[in-house]
C-alpha positions in Angstrom: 95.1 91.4 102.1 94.9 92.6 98.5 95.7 90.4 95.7 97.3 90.9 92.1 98.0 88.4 89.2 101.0 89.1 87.3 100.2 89.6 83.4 102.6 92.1 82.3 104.6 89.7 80.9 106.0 89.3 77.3 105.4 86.0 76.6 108.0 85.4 74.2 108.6 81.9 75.1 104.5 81.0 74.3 104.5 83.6 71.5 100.4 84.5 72.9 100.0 86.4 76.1 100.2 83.8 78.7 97.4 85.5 80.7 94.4 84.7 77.7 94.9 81.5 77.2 92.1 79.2 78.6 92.3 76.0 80.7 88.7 76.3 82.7 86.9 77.9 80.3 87.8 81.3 80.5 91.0 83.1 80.2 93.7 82.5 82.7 93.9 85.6 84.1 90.2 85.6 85.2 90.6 82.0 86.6 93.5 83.1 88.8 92.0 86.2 90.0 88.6 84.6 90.7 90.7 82.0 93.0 92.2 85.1 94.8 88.2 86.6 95.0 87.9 84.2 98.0 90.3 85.3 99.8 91.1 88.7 99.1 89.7 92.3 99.7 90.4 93.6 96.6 92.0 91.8 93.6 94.1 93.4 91.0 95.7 92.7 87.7 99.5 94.2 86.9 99.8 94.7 83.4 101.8 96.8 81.3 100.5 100.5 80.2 99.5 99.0 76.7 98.0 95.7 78.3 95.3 97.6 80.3 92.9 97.3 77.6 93.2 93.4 77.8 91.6 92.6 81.3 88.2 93.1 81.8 86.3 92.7 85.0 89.1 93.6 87.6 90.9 96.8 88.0 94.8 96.7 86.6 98.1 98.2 88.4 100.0 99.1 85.4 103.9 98.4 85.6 105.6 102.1 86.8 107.7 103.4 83.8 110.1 104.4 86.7 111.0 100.6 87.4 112.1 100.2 84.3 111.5 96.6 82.7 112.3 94.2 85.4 109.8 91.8 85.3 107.5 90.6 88.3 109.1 93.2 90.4 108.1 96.0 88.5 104.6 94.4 89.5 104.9 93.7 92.9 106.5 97.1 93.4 103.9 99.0 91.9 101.5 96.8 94.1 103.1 98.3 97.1 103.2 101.7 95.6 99.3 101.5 95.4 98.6 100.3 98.8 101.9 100.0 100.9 100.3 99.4 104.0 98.5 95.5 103.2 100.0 92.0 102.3 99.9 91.2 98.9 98.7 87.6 97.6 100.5 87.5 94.1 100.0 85.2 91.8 102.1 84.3 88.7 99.3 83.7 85.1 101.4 81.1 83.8 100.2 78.6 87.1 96.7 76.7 85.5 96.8 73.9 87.9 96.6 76.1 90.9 93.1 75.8 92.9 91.7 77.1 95.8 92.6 74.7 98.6 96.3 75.7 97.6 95.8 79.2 98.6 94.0 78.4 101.3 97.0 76.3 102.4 99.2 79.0 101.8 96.7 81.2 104.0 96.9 78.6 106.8 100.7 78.5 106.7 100.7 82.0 106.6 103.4 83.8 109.4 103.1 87.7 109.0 106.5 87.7 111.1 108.0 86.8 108.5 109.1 89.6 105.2 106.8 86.4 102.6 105.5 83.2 102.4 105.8 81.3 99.5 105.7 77.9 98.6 108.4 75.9 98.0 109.2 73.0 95.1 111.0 70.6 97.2 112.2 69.4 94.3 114.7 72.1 92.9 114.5 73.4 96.5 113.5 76.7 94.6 110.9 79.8 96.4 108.6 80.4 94.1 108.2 83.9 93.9 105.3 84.3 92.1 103.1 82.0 93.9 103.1 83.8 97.6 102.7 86.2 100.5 104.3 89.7 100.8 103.7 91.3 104.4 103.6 95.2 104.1 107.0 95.3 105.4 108.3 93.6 102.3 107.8 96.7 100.5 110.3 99.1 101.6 113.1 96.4 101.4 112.1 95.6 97.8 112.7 99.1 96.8 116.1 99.3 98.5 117.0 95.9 96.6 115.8 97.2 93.2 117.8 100.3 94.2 120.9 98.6 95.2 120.8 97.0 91.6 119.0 93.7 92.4 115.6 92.8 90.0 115.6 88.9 91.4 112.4 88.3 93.5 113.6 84.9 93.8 117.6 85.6 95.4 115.5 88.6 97.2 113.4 85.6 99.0 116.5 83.8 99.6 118.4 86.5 101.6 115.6 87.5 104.0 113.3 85.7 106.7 110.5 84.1 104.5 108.5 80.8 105.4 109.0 78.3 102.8 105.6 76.1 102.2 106.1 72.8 100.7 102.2 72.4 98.9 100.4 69.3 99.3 99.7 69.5 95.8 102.3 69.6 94.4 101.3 70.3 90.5 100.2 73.7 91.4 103.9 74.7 91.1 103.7 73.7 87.7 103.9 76.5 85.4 103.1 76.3 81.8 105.6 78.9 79.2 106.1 77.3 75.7 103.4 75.1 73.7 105.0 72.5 74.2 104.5 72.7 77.9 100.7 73.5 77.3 99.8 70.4 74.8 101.0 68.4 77.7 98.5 70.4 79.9 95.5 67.5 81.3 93.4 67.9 83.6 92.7 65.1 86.0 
């Protein structure tokens, strides 16, 4: 299993990259991918063409100009277009509550029968696309959903087998997009 964080994004909402701001110390980007260090082979960062230059210490997956600008599937499709034939742990940036005994619950709860597994907020009763599992078999059916005019990860998730993990901590799902989300950001 390979894993990528997701940092092509634009941000507009936080009006900073979402990927270089720092809760532990150190950019959020590097925190997330560090997590994945444990439990990956090889851990990536997908980026955009002119992000490259903003990630150092792990190798990036630059978003295909091909996709077209689709958001986290561009990502995850250009994962699977660099190694189709491994799972893919994907995390989103935006996630700075996230720790390691939540992937490794995710890792636990992991059924490779099934296309994903993600976790699950029970209370919006929501995947969450961006925190998850993608078996290699994920990848062919993601390109015929982009191709039959679909760019939703999430409504993907919903009309295929995936395993649904509710986490046992449950602010991991939190995700943090404006600044007012991220002055209310504390740390226990």
């Amino acid at each position: 299993m390979n894993g990528i964080i997701l940092a092509g994004g634009q941000s507009s909402r936080m009006g900073q990259p979402k990927s270089l701001l720092e809760y532990h110390g150190k950019p959020q980007y590097q925190y997330a991918a560090e997590l994945l260090c444990n439990f990956c082979a090889q851990v990536f960062i997908s980026c955009s063409r002119e992000q490259q230059t903003l990630f150092t210490g792990f190798e990036t997956i630059p978003d295909s100009s091909s996709y077209g600008k689709i958001g986290p599937l561009n990502g995850l499709l250009s994962a699977f277009d660099r190694k189709p034939e491994v799972a893919w742990m994907v995390l989103g940036c935006d996630y700075p509550f996230l720790e390691k005994s939540d992937l490794e619950q995710l890792i636990q709860e992991r059924d490779p029968a099934c296309l994903a597994t993600v976790f699950s907020n029970p209370e919006t009763g929501f995947a969450e696309p961006l925190l998850g599992i993608y078996e290699p078999a994920a990848g062919p059916l993601l390109q015929e959903w982009l191709q039959g005019g679909q760019d939703s990860i999430r409504r993907f998730l919903d009309k295929n087998v995936v395993k649904r993990v509710i986490p046992k901590h449950l602010a991991c799902l939190k995700s943090v997009d404006t600044p007012e989300d991220r002055k209310k950001v504390v740390f226990p």
